[in-house]
N, CA and C atoms as an extended XYZ file, in Angstrom:
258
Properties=species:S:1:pos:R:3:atomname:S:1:resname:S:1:resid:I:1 pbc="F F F"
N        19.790       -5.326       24.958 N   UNK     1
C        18.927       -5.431       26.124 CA  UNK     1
C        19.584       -6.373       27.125 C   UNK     1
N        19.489       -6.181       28.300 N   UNK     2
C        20.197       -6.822       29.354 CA  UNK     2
C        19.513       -7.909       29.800 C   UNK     2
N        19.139       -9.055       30.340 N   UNK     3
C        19.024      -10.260       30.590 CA  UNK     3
C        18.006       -9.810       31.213 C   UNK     3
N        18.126       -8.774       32.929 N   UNK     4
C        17.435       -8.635       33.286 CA  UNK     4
C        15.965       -7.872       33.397 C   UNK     4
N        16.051       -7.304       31.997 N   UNK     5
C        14.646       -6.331       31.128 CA  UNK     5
C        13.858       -7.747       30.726 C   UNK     5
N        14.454       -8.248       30.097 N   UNK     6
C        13.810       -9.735       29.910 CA  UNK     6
C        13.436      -10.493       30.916 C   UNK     6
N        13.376      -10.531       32.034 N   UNK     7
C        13.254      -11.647       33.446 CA  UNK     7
C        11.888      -10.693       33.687 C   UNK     7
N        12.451       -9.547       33.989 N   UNK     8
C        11.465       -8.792       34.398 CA  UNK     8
C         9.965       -8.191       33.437 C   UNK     8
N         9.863       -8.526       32.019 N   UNK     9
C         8.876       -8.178       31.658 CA  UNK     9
C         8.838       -9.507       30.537 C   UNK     9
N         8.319      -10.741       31.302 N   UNK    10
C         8.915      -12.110       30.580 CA  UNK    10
C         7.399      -12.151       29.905 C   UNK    10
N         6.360      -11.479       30.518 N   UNK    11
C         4.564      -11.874       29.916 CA  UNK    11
C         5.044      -10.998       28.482 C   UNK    11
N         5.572      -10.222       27.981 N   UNK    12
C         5.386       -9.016       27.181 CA  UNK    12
C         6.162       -9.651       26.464 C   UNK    12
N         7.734      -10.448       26.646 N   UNK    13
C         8.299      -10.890       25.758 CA  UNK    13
C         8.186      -12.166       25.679 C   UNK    13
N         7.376      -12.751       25.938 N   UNK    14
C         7.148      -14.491       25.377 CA  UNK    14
C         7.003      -14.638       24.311 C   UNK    14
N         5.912      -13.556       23.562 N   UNK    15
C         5.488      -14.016       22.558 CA  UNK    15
C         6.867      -13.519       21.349 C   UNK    15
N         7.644      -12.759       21.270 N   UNK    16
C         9.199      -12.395       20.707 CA  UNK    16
C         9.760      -14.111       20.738 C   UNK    16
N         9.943      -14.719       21.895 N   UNK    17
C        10.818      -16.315       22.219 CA  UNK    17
C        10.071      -16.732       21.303 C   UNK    17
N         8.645      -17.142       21.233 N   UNK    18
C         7.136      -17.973       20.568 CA  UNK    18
C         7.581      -18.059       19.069 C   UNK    18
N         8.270      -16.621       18.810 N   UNK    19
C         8.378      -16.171       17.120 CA  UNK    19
C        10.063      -16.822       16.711 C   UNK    19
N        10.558      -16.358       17.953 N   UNK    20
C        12.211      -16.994       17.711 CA  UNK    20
C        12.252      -18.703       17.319 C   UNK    20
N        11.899      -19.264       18.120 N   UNK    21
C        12.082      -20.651       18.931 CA  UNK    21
C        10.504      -21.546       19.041 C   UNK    21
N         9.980      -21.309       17.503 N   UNK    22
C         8.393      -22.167       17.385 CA  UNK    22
C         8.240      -23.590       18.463 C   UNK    22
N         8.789      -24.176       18.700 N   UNK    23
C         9.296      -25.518       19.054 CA  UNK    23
C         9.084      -25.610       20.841 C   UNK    23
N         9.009      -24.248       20.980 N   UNK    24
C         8.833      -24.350       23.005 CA  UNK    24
C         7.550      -24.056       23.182 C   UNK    24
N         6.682      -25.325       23.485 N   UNK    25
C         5.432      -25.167       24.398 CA  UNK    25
C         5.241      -24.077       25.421 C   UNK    25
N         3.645      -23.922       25.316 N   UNK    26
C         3.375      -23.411       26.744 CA  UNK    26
C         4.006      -23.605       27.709 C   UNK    26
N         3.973      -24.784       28.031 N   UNK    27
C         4.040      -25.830       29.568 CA  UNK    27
C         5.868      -25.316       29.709 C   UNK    27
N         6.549      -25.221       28.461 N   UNK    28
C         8.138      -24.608       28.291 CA  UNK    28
C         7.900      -23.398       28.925 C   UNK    28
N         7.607      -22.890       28.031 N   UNK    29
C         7.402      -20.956       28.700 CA  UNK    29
C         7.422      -20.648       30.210 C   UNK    29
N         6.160      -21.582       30.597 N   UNK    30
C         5.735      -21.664       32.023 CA  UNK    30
C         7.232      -21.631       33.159 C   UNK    30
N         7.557      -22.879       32.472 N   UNK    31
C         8.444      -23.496       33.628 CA  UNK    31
C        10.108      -22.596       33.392 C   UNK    31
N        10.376      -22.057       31.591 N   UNK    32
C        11.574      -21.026       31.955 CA  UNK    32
C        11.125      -19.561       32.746 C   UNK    32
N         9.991      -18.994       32.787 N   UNK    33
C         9.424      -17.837       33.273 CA  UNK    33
C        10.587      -16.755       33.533 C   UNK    33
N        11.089      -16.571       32.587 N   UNK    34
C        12.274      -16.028       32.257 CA  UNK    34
C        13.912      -15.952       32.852 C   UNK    34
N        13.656      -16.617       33.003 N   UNK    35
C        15.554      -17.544       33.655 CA  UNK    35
C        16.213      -17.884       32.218 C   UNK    35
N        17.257      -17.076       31.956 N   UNK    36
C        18.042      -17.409       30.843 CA  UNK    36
C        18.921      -19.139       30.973 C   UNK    36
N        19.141      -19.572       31.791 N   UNK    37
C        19.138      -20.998       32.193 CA  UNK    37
C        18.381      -22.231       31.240 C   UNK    37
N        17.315      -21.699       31.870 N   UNK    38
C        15.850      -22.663       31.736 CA  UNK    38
C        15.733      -22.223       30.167 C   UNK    38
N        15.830      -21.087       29.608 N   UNK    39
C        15.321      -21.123       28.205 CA  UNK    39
C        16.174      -21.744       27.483 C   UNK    39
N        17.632      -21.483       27.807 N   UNK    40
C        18.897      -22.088       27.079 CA  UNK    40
C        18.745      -23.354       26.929 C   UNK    40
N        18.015      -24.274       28.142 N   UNK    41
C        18.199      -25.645       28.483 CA  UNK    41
C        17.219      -25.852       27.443 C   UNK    41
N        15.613      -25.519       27.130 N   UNK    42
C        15.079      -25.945       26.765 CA  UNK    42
C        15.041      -25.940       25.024 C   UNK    42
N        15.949      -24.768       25.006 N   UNK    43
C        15.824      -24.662       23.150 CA  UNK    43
C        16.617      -25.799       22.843 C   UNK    43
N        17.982      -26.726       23.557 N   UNK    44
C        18.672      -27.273       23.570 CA  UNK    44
C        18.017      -28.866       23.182 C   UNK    44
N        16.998      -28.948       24.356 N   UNK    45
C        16.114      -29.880       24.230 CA  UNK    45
C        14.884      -30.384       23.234 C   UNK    45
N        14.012      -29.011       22.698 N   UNK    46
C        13.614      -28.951       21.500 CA  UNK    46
C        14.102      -29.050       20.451 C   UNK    46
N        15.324      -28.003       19.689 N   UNK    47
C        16.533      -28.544       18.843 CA  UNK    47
C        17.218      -29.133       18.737 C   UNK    47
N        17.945      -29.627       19.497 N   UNK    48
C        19.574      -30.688       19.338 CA  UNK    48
C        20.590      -29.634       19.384 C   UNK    48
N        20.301      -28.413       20.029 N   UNK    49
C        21.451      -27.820       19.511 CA  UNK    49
C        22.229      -27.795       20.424 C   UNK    49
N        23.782      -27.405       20.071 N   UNK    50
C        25.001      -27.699       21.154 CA  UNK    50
C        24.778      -26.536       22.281 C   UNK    50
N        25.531      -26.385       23.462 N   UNK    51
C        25.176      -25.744       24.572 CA  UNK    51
C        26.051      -23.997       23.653 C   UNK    51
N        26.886      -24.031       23.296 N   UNK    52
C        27.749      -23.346       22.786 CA  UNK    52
C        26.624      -22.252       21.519 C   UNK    52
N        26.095      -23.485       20.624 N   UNK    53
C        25.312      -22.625       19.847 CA  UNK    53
C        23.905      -21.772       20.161 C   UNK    53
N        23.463      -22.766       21.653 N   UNK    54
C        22.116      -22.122       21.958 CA  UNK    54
C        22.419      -20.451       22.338 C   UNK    54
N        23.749      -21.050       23.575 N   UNK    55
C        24.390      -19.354       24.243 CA  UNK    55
C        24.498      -18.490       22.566 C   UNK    55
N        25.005      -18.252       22.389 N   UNK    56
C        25.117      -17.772       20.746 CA  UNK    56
C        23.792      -17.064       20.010 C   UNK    56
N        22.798      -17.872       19.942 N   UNK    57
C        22.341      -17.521       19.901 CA  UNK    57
C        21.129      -16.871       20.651 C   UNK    57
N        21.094      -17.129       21.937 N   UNK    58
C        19.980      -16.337       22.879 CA  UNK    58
C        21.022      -15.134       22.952 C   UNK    58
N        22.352      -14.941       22.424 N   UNK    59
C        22.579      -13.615       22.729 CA  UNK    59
C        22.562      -12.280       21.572 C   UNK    59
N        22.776      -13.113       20.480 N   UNK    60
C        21.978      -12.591       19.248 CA  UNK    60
C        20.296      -12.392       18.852 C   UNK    60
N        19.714      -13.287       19.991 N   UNK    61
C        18.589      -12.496       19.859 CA  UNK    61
C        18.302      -11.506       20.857 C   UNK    61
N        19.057      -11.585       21.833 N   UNK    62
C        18.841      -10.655       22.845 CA  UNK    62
C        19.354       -9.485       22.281 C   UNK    62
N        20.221       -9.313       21.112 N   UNK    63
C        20.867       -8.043       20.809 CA  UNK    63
C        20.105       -7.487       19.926 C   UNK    63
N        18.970       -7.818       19.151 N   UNK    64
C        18.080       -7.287       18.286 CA  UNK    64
C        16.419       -6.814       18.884 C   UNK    64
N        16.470       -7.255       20.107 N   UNK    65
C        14.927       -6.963       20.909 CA  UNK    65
C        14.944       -5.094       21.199 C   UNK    65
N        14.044       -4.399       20.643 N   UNK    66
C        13.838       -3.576       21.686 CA  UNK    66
C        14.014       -2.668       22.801 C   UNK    66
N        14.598       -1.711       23.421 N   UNK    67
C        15.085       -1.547       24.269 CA  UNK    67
C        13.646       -1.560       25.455 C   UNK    67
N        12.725       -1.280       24.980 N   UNK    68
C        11.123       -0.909       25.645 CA  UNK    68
C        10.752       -2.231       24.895 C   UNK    68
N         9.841       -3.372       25.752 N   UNK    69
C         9.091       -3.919       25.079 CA  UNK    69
C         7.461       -3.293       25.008 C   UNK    69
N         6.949       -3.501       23.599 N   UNK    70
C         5.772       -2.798       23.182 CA  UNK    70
C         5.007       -3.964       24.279 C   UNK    70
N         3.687       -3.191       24.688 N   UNK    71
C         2.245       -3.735       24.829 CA  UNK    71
C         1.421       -4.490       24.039 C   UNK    71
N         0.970       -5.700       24.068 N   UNK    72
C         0.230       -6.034       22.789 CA  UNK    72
C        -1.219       -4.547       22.704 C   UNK    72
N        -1.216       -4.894       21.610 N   UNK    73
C        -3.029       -3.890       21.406 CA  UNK    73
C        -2.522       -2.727       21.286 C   UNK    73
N        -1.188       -1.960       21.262 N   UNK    74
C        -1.093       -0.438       21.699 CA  UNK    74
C        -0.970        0.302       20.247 C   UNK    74
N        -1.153       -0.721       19.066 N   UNK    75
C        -1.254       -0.249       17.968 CA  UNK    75
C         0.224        0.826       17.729 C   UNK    75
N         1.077        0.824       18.156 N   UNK    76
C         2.614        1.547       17.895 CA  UNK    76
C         3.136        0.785       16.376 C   UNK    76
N         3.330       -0.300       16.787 N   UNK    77
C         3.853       -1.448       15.864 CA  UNK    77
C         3.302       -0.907       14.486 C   UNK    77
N         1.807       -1.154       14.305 N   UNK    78
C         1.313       -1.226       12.914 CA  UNK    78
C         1.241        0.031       12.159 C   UNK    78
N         1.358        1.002       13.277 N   UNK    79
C         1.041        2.515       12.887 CA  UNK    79
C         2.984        2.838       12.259 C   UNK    79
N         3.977        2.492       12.953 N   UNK    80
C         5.158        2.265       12.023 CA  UNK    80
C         5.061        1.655       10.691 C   UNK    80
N         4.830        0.305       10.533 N   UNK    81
C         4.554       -0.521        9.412 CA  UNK    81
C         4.077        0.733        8.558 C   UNK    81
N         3.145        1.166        8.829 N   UNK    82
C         2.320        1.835        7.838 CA  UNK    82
C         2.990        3.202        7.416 C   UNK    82
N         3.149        3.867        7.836 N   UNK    83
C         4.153        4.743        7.780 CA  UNK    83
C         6.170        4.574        6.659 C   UNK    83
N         5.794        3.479        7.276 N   UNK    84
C         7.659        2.922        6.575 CA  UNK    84
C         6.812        3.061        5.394 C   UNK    84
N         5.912        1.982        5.187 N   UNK    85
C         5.394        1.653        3.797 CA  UNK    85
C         5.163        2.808        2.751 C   UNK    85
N         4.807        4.224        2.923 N   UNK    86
C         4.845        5.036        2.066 CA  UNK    86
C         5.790        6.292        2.015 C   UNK    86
């Protein structure tokens, strides 16, 4: 997924960052509002981690998201789950 699928549908994927990166507040979220910058800076600031490892990894998670981010409520998600399961 390209940086800018993420900027542009940042309400839909917050809660994906929320699950990545437990450690970034609201008041975080708010203020990266999807600027790969601002998120880099702040996981940096929550973790300790080096500038080198954050890039690293916001791009490994960017490579496992989705190409469509789902809707919350649209029930897609669970109706897979359920399905894999038998």
């Amino acid at each position: 997924m390209e940086w800018k699928r993420i900027e542009g549908n940042w309400k839909l994927i917050e809660s994906n960052i929320r699950k990545k990166w437990a450690k970034l507040t609201d008041e975080d979220l708010l203020v990266i509002d999807g600027r790969r910058d601002e998120l880099e800076d702040k996981i940096r600031q929550r973790y300790g981690f080096a500038t080198e490892h954050v890039r690293k990894e916001v791009d490994d998670w960017m490579r496992w998201q989705p190409a469509k981010p789902r809707r919350k409520g649209t029930g897609a998600q669970s109706t897979n789950l359920i399905n894999r399961a038998w």
